[in-house]
N, C-alpha and C positions, 0 to 999 in steps of 0.2 A: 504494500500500500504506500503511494507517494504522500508524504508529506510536504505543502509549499509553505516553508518558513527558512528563514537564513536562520543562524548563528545569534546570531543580534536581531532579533525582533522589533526592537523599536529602535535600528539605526538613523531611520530619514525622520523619526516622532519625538524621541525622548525627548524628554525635558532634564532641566538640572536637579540634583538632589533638593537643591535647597527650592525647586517651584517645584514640587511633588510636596515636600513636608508644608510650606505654605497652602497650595492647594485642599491639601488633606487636613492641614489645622481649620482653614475656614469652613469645608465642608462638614466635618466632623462637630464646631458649633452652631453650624446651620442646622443639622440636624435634631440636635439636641433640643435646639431654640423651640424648635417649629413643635419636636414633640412635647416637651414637657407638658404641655397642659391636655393634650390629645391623647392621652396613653390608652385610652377605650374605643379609640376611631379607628375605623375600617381599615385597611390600603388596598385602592381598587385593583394596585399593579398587583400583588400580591395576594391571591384571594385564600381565604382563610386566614389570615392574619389579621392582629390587629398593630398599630403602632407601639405597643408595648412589646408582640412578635418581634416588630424590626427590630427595635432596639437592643433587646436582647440577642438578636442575632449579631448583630456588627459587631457588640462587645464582646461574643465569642469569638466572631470573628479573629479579632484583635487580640485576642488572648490566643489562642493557635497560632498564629505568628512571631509570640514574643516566646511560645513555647519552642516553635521550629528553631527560632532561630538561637536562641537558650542549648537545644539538646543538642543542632547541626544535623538531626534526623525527623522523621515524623513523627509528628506526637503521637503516641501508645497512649489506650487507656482512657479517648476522648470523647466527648468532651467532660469535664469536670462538674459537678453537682453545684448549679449557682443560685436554686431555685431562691435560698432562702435569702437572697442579697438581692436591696431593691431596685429597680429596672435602672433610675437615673444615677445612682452612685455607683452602680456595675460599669457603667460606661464610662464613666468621670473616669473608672479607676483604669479601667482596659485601655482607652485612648491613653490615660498618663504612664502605663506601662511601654503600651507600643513605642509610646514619644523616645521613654529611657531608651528601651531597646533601641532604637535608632540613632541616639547618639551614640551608644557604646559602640558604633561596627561604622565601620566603611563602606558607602556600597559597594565596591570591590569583593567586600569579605564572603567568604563561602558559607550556604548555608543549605539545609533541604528549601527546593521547593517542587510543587507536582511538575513540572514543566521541564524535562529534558536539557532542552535550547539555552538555559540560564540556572543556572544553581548558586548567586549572588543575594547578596541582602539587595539591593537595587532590584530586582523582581520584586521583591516583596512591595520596596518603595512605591513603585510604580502601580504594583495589582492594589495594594492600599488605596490610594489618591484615587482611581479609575473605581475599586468598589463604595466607597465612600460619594465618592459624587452620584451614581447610580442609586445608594441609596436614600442618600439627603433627597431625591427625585419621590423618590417613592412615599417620604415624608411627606413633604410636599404636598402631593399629588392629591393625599389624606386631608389636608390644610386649605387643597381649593388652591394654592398659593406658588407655581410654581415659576422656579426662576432657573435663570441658562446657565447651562457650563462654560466656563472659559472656553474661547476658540481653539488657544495654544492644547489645554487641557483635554477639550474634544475630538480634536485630531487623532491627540495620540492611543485615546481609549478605541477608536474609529480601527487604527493599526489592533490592537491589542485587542480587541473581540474577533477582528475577523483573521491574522494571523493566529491566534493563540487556541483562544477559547473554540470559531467552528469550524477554522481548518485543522490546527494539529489536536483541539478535542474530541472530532468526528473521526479526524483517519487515525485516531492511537490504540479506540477501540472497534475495530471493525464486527465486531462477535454480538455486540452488543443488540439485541434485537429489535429494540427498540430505532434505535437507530438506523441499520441496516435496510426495519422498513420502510423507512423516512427514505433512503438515498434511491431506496429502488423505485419510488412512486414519483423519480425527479425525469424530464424529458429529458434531459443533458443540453437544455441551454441558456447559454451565460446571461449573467445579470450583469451590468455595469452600476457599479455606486459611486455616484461622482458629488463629492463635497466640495466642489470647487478647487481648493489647491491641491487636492487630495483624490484619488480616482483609483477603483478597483475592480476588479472582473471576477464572477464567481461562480462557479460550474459546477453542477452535483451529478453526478453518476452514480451506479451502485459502485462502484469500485472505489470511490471516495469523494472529496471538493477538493475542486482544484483552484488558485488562488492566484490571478498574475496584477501584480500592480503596477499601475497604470495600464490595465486592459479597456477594451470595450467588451460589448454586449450586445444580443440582439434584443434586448428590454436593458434601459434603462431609468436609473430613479437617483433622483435629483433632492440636496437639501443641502442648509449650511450643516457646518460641522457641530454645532448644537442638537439642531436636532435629528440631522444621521446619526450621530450616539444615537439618543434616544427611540430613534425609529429602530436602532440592530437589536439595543436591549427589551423592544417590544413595551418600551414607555408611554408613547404616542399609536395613536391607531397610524394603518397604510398610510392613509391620505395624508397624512401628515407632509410625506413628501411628494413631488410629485413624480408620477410614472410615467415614464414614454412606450408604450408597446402594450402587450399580453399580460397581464397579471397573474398567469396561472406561474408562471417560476418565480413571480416576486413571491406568490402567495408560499410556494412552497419553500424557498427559500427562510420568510419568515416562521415559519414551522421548523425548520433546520436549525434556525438560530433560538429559538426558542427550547430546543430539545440541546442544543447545545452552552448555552446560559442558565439552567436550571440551578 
């Protein structure tokens, strides 16, 4: 099964250490902001949840991180029993840990993470800032209230879903049944995602997706870099962007991505 990712995933994207921890400090009190008073509201992105859900997710989140990156392996034995700690001081405390853990290490420094292609603290950086902003959305979205990703910032999450998460997350597990029947219900043709400075081609076959940036497509879909983020992570409905051509491989596509983002 071909995998389409370099070496360096976010070579033409990343950003500097120090606009990831920025990034991630702002959205991470965005979120917070928005939930504190909402801990009993819905999140429409998320259904069964509620904003006390998310919350406590992230702060897991964030605590698996400072665990990986603590042990240099994957965390065993997870997640840890947080039930009896309350939802806003869990966070307070998991973001103030991640924060430590990140100055302790270089992103250079070696750590686990799932991802082959990078096994540095700077993956971590980076998957941090990109999940945090996705889910300050989804707060948000609870709030009636929401507001844009950085450009700089959405670009690179734009690389980072669709190298990471549904090309090398699709082709890593091919076995996977689920997925398999997603690739095989694909016609094999390509989608162009064009974010303006940013442009990508994505082709699903049962044999995998295949990924060429700056491709075209025989269906193309058009939006800024705010919200193509949010149209990959299935934040925004279709229409959100606009489409040139068939919908039937955007639509499947967005099912791909969807099964791949979970």
């Amino acid at each position: 099964m071909d995998v389409a990712h370099s070496n360096d995933p976010a070579a033409s994207t990343a950003l500097t250490p120090a606009r990831y921890r920025e990034c991630l400090a702002a959205d991470a009190a965005r979120l917070r902001a928005v939930a504190a008073d909402r801990l009993a509201a819905p999140v429409p992105s998320c259904p069964d949840w509620s904003v006390d859900d998310l919350v406590r997710h992230v702060a897991q989140v964030y605590l698996h991180k400072v665990a990986a990156m603590q042990q240099g392996e994957r965390p065993t034995n997870w997640p840890p029993d947080l039930d009896a700690e309350p939802t806003l001081a869990l966070f307070d405390r998991s973001f103030a840990e991640l924060s430590a853990e990140f100055d302790r290490h270089s992103p250079a420094d070696s750590t686990w993470t799932f991802y082959p292609g990078d096994q540095t603290v700077a993956f971590w950086l980076r998957r941090m800032a990109q999940e945090t902003a996705i889910h300050r959305i989804d707060a948000e979205l609870a709030a009636d209230a929401v507001t844009p990703v950085p450009d700089d910032l959405a670009t690179d999450g734009i690389d980072e879903v669709l190298r990471i998460m549904l090309t090398w997350g699709t082709n890593a597990y091919p076995d996977d049944p689920d997925t398999a029947a997603l690739l095989r219900a694909g016609d094999g043709r390509s989608v162009c995602l064009d974010a303006g400075g940013t442009r990508f081609a994505v082709r699903a076959t049962a044999a995998g997706v295949e990924l060429t940036p700056g491709g075209t497509g025989e269906v193309t879909v058009r939006a800024d870099p705010p919200t193509m983020l949010c149209w990959l992570w299935n934040r925004v409905p279709a229409d959100a962007a606009t489409i040139d051509g068939d919908r039937a491989p955007v639509d499947h596509l967005r099912q791909l991505l969807a099964d791949a983002t979970l």
